[in-house]
Structures are given as structure tokens and as C-alpha cells.
N, C-alpha and C positions, 0 to 999 in steps of 0.2 A: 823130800817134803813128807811131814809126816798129814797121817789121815786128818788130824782137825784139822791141818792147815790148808789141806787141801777143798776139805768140808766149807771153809770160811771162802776161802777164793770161788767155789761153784755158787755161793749163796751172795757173793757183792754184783758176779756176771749175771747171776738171775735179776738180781734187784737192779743191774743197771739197764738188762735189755726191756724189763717192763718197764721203765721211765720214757726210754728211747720209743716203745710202741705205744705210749700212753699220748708223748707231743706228737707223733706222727697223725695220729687218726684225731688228735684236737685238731691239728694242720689242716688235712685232707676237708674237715666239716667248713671251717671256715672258708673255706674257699672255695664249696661247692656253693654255700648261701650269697658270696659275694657274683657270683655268674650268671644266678638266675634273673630272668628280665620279665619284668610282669605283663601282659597285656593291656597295650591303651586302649581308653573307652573312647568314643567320638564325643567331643565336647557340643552341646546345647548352643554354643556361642560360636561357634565354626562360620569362616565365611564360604559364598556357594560362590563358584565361579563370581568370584570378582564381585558381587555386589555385597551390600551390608544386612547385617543380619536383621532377621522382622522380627519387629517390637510389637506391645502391645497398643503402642499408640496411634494416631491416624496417620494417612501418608502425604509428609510437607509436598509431594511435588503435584496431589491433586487440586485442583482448584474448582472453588465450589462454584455452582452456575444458578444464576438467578431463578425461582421456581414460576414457572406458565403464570399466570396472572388473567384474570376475565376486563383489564382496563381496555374501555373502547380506543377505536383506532382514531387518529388523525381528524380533528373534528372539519366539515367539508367547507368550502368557502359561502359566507355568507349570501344570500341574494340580494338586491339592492332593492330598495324600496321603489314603488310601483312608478313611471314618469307621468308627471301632469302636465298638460301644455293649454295657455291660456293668452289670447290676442287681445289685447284695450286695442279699438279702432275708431281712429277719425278723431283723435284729441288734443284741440286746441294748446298749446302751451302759451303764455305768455313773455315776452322779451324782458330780460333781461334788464331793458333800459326803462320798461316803465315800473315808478315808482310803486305804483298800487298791485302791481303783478308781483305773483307768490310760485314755487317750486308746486308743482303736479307730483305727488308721490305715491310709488305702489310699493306695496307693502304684503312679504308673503314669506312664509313659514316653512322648511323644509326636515325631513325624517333622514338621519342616517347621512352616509357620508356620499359624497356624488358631485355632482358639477351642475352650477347654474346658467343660464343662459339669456341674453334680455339680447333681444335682435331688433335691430331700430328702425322702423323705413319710413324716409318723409314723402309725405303726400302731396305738399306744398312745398316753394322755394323758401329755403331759409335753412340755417345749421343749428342742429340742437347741444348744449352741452349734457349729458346724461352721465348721474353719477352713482356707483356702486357702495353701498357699507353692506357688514355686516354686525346688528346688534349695535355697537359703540364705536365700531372699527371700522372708521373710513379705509375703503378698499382704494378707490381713485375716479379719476374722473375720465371721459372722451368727449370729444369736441367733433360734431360728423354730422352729416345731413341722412346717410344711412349707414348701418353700420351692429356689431354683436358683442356686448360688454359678458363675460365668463367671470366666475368664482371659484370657488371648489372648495370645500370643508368636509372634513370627518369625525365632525360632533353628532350627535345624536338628533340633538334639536337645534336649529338655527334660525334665525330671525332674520329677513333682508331686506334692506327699504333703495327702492332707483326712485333718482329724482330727475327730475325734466325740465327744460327753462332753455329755450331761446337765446340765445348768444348776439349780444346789442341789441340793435333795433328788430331784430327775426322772430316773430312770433307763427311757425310751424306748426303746420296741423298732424300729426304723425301718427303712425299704430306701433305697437311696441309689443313683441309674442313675448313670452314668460317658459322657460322651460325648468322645471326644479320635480325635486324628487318630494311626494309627499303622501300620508296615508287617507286624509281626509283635504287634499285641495281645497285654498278658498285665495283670494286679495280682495287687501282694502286700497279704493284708490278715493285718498284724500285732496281737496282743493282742485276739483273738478267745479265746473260751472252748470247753475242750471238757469239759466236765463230767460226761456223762452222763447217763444215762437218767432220771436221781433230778431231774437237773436242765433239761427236755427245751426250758427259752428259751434257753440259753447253751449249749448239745449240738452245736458243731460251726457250721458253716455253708452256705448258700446261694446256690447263684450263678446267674442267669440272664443268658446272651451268644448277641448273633447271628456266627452262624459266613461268612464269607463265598465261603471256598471249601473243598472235601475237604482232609479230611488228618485231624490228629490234634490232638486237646485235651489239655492237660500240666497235670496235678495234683502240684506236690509240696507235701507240709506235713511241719509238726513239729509234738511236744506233748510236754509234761511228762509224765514215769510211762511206762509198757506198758503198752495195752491195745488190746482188741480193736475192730475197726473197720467199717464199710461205706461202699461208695462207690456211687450211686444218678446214674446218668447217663438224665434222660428228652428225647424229641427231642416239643418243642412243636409241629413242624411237620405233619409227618408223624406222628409216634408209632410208625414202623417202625424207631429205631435206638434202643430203648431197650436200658439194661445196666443190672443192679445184681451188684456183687461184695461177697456178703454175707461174712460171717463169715472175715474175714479178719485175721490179727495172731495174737497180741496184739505190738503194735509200739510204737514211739516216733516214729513215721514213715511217710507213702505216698509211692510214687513210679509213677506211671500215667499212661499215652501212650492216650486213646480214641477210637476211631474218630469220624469227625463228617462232615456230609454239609451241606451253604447252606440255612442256616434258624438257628432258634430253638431252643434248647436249655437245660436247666434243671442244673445240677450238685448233689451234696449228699456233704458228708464228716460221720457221723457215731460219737460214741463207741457203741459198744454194750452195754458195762457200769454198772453204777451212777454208777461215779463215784468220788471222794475230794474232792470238793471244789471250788473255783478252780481250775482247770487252763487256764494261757498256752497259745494255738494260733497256728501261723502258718505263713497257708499262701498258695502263689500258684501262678496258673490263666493258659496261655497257651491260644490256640486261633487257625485258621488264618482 
């Protein structure tokens, strides 16, 4: 081999071993970049031990609770209105069978809701029918010689009228107690008799009521004719507030405001003359 040729062969060995060291170390780089593994960061959105991750929103599983309030409690039961109890005594009824006889009727007003009570007890042989309404509303009737007709309402204001009458030929002399609930107690008792002296079972009438506190007891009546009259106020309690205002009239009418003190009290309006007869009375009695 001569010297060029030899010159040309050491110059293609050079030029092929730097090709060969040239893909080698491109080799070696790539595959050092393809090894390296970067460090992970902990993600913001990570779950913690099994639960979900906290939002900025509120939490579905609190539930809100009503906030304290100043509303008073439970309002307490009412109290009932004050009891008034009030006896008509010794009053004639008239029967049933005779034509010119009329129903005896009381008449009384009651607060709030409660229970009435009309207790019948005859004085004389003979059966009374006595009938209960209230306002428009026939309650019912009993048929008894003694005996306690009941209601019960829980209106506010109530109106009650008992009627009285002898059953056929039985004209009873009866007292009849009144118990109702009320703020200002009073009855009216219509188609009473004032007769007079001549005639001393139908001569007016009798009232026994317990007073519950001072003030004044309110007698007004009416009667057919002028004549003369008394009004007989006795205190059952004591016996220190009696009055009687004798000889007074001759009138068609009282009107009398009398003292009264907590107790038991007996009232009486009677005619003081003979009489003429049948004479319609009607009269009513408030007391405090």
C-alpha cells in the first residue's frame, strides 16, 4: 500500500470513529432525560382520610336551629266568672187549666262560659212543669214537684228565661234558687201577682240573694192600678242592715238603690191595700 493510500484509509477510520462517538453520547443524553422523575406536589384537592374535601361553601349536613325568641309562654287558664246565687220564694204559679193563668217567668243574664242551675222545691202539693231556653233556643222542659233543671254555654254573654205553670188543675206555691255565673247579678221576674192583702199567696214577692261585695241592691218593679206599698229589706247574715220602708205610694211603681254589705239577704215588695183582684207585677232585682 502506498503512503496516500494508506493516508486516505487512517482519514475514513477517523471520520468513521467520530460519527460512531458522536450517535453514542446523542444516545447516552437521551436517555439520561428520559429517567429522570420529577417530584410530585400534594394537590389542594387531596381527599383526608376518606372524607371530602372543604369547600368554600357552608356545611349541607348542619341544620340551622331556630334563634331564642322573647314570645311569652303558654297563656294560663282562664278564671271563670264570679258565681251568683239567687232564691224567688213562696211563688204562686197558676195551673195550667185555668184560662186566665199566665207562665211566671225569670229572667237572667249570664258572663262567660259555665253552667246554670234552676233547683225547684215545692212548698205546696201539686207538680210544676218548668221550662229552660236560652235567648231563642228552647232548651226543654221537666214536669216535677221538686227537682234541678242545668244548662251550660260558652258564649260570652247569654240570656236565660225559666218558665213556671202548674201542670192541669195544680196551682204550686214553689221557691226556685238560680245559680249562673255573672259580673253584675240581677233577674227579672215577669207575671208575678200583686194582689194584696185580701190575697196574702200572690201579694207581691220574695227574693233571697247572696251579696258578694258592698254597694247597693236595685229594686225596680211595675204593677197594674196605684197603690200603696212596702219594701222589707232583712240582712240574714248579720241582722245589723235591716230596712223596711213602710207606707209608701200609693204608686204604679218602685224604684230603690239599698245599701247591702257580703252576706245573705232576704228582699220583699208587698202590696198594702186589699187589693182589686189579679194584678200583673214585674219586677227585677240587681245586687253587687
Amino acid at each position: 500500500m502506498t503512503d496516500r493510500n494508506l493516508r486516505t484509509a487512517i482519514t475514513v477510520m477517523l471520520v468513521l470513529i467520530v460519527i460512531v462517538l458522536g450517535l453514542t453520547a446523542v444516545v447516552m443524553l437521551s436517555r439520561d432525560g428520559s429517567s429522570a422523575t420529577p417530584t410530585a406536589r400534594p394537590s389542594s384537592t387531596a381527599a383526608v382520610d376518606g372524607s371530602a374535601a372543604p369547600s368554600d361553601g357552608p356545611d349541607a349536613s348542619v341544620v340551622p336551629t331556630d334563634t331564642p325568641s322573647d314570645s311569652p309562654s303558654a297563656s294560663p287558664t282562664p278564671q271563670l266568672t264570679p258565681l251568683a246565687k239567687v232564691t224567688v220564694l213562696d211563688l204562686a204559679l197558676d195551673a195550667a187549666a185555668d184560662p186566665a193563668g199566665v207562665d211566671r217567668v225569670v229572667t237572667f243574664r249570664t258572663n262567660g262560659p259555665g253552667t246554670i242551675k234552676a233547683t225547684l222545691k215545692g212548698k205546696t202539693p201539686g207538680t210544676t212543669e218548668m221550662c229552660l231556653s236560652r235567648g231563642s233556643n228552647d232548651i226543654g222542659c221537666q214536669t216535677q214537684a221538686s227537682g234541678t233543671f242545668s244548662g251550660t254555654t260558652s258564649r260570652t254573654k247569654a240570656t236565660w228565661h225559666v218558665s213556671l205553670r202548674g201542670v192541669g188543675v195544680d196551682a204550686p206555691i214553689v221557691s226556685v234558687t238560680f245559680e249562673f255565673r255573672a259580673f253584675a247579678p240581677s233577674i227579672k221576674i215577669a207575671h208575678a201577682r200583686f194582689d194584696g192583702t185580701d190575697d196574702p199567696e200572690t201579694n207581691g214577692i220574695q227574693v233571697r240573694f247572696t251579696v258578694r261585695s258592698a254597694g247597693d241592691a236595685h229594686l225596680v218593679g211595675a204593677w197594674d192600678g196605684s197603690f200603696g206599698y212596702e219594701v222589707e229589706l232583712v240582712d240574714k247574715t248579720s241582722g245589723t242592715g235591716d230596712l223596711t220602708l213602710a207606707d209608701q205610694g200609693p204608686s204604679s211603681g218602685v224604684d230603690e238603690k239599698l245599701t247591702v254589705e257580703p252576706g245573705v239577704w232576704r228582699l220583699a215588695l208587698t202590696n198594702t191595700e186589699p187589693g182589686s183582684g189579679p194584678t200583673n207585677l214585674t219586677v227585677t232585682i240587681s245586687w253587687p
